[in-house]
C-alpha positions as CSV (number, residue, x, y, z in Angstrom):
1,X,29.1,52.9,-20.0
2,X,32.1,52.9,-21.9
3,X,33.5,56.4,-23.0
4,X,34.3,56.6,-26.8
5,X,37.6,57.7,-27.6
6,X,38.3,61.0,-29.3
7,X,41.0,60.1,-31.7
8,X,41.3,56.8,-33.4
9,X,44.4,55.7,-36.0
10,X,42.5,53.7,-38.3
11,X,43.0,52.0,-42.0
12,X,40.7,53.2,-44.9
13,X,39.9,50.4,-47.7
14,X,39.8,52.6,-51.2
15,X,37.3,55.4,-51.8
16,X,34.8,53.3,-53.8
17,X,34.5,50.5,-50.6
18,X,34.3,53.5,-48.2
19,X,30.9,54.1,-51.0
20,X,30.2,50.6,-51.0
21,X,30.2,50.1,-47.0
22,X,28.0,53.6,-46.3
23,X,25.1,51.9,-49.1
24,X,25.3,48.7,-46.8
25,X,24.9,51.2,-43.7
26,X,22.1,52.7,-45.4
27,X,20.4,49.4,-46.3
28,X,20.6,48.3,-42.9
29,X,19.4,51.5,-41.6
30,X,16.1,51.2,-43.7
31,X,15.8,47.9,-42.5
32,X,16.3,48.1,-38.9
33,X,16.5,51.6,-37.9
34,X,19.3,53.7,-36.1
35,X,22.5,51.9,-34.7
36,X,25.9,52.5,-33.1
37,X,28.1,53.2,-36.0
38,X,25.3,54.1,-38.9
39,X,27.1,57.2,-40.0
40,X,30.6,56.0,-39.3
41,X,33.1,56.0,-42.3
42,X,34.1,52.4,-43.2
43,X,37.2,51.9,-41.9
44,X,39.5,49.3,-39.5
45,X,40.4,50.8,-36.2
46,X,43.9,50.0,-34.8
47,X,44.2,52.0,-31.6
48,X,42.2,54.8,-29.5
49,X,43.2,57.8,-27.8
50,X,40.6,59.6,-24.7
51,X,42.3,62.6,-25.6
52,X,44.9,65.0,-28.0
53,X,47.0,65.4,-25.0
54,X,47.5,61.3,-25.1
55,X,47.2,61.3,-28.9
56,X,50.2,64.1,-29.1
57,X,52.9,62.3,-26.7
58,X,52.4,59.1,-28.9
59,X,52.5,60.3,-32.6
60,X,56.3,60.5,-32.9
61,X,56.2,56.7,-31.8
62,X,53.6,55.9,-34.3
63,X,55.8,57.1,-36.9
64,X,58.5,55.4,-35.6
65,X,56.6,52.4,-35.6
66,X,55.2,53.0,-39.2
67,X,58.7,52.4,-40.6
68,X,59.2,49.4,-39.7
69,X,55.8,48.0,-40.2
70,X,55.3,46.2,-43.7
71,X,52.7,47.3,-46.4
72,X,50.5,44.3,-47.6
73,X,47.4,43.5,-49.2
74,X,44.6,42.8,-47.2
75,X,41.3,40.9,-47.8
76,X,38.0,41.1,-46.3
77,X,35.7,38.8,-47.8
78,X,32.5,37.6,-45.3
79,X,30.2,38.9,-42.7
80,X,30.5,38.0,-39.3
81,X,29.5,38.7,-36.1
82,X,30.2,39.3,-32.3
83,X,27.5,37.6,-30.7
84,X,24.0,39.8,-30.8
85,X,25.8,43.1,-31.0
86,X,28.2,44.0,-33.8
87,X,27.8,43.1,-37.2
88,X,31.1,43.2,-39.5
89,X,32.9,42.7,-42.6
90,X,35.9,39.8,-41.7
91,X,39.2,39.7,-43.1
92,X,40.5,36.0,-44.6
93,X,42.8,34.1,-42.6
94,X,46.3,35.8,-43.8
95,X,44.8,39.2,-43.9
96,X,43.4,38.6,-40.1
97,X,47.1,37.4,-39.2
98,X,48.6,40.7,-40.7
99,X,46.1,43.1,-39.3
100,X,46.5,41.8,-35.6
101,X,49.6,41.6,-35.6
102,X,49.7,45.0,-36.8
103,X,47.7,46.1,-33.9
104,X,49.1,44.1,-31.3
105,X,52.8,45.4,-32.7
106,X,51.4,49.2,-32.2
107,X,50.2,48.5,-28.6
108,X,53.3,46.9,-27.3
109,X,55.5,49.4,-29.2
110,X,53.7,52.2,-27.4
111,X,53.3,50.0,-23.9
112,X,49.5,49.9,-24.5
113,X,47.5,46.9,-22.7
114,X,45.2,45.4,-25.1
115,X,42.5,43.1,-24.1
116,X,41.6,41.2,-27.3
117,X,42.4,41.5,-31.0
118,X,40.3,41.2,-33.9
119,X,40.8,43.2,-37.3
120,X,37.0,44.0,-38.5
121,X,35.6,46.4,-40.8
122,X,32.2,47.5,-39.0
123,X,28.8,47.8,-40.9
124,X,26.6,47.8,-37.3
125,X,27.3,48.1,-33.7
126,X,24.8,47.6,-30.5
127,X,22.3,45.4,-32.2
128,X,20.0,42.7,-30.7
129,X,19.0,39.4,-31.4
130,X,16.1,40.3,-34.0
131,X,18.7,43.3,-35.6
132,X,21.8,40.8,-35.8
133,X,19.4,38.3,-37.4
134,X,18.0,40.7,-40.0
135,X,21.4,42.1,-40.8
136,X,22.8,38.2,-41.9
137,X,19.5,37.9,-43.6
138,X,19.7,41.0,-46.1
139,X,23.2,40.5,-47.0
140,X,22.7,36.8,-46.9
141,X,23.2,36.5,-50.7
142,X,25.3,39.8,-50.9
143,X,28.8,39.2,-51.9
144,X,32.0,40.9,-50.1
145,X,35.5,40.8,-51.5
146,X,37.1,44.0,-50.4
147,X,41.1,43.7,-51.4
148,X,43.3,46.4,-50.6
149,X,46.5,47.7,-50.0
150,X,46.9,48.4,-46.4
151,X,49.8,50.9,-46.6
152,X,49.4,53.7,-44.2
153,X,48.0,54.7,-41.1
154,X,45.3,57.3,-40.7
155,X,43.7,59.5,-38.0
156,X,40.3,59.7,-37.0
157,X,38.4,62.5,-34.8
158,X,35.1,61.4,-33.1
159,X,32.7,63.2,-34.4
160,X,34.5,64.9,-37.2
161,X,33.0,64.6,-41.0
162,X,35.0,63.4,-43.6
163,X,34.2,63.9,-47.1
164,X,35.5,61.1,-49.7
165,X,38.7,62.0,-50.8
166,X,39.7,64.0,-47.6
167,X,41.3,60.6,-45.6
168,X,44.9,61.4,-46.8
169,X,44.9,65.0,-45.4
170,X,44.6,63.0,-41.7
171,X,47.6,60.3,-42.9
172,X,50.0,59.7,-40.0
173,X,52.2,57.7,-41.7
174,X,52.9,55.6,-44.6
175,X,54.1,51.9,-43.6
């Protein structure tokens, strides 16, 4: 089993999408019951840390990295899946180029090895077969257009509430 990371640096779409994705959570959750990330905060996760130690020697790199990275609107605009086990909200082609090259630009920068890269916006992880085919179904006519500006970086804690509004007291950086 794969440990979840304690601290995540992450983008936040706008406060009202952040609204919009915990209604879709919800939704889902009536539907299908529990799953891996029901009471996650919507957000777009660019690189994890297993502890603050690790987190700590990296955030003066971050920022360093943060001011040379470009701010730029992004789009997210269908669902999608991986396979039968996460359900997600998918960025349009040049908002999937920017975001990955965002996150493959962080890992290198620091000397991380990534594995693979794709920029999603989670609505429902750990599903199977019958949960994934639900999910497509009840937002089958529901239409997604999330646009915003992706201009900073912000930091997660596992486990941690965050209350609408609260996001920019755990900014990192603006890019």
């Amino acid at each position: 089993m794969r440990q979840i990371p304690l601290y995540s640096l992450v983008i936040f779409p706008n406060p009202e999408q952040i609204t919009l994705i915990k209604s879709y959570k919800q939704l889902l959750r009536n539907n299908i019951g529990w799953f891996g990330s029901a009471n996650a905060g919507a957000h777009i996760t660019i690189i994890n840390f297993d502890n603050e130690f690790s987190l700590q020697l990296h955030l003066d790199s971050i920022r360093e990295f943060c001011k040379t990275a470009l701010p730029q609107k992004v789009t997210l605009n269908k669902f999608d899946s991986f396979g039968e086990r996460t359900f997600f909200i998918a960025s349009d082609s040049a908002s999937q180029h920017y975001l990955d090259n965002l996150i493959v630009g962080l890992h290198q920068y620091l000397d991380f090895k990534i594995q693979n890269t794709h920029a999603h916006l989670s609505i429902a992880r750990g599903l199977d077969a019958q949960k994934m085919k639900t999910a497509f179904e009840l937002f089958r006519n529901t239409p997604i257009n999330l646009e915003f500006n992706c201009n900073c970086f912000y930091l997660r804690r596992f486990g941690s509430r965050t209350k609408p509004g609260e996001e920019c007291q755990n900014k990192i950086r603006n890019l």
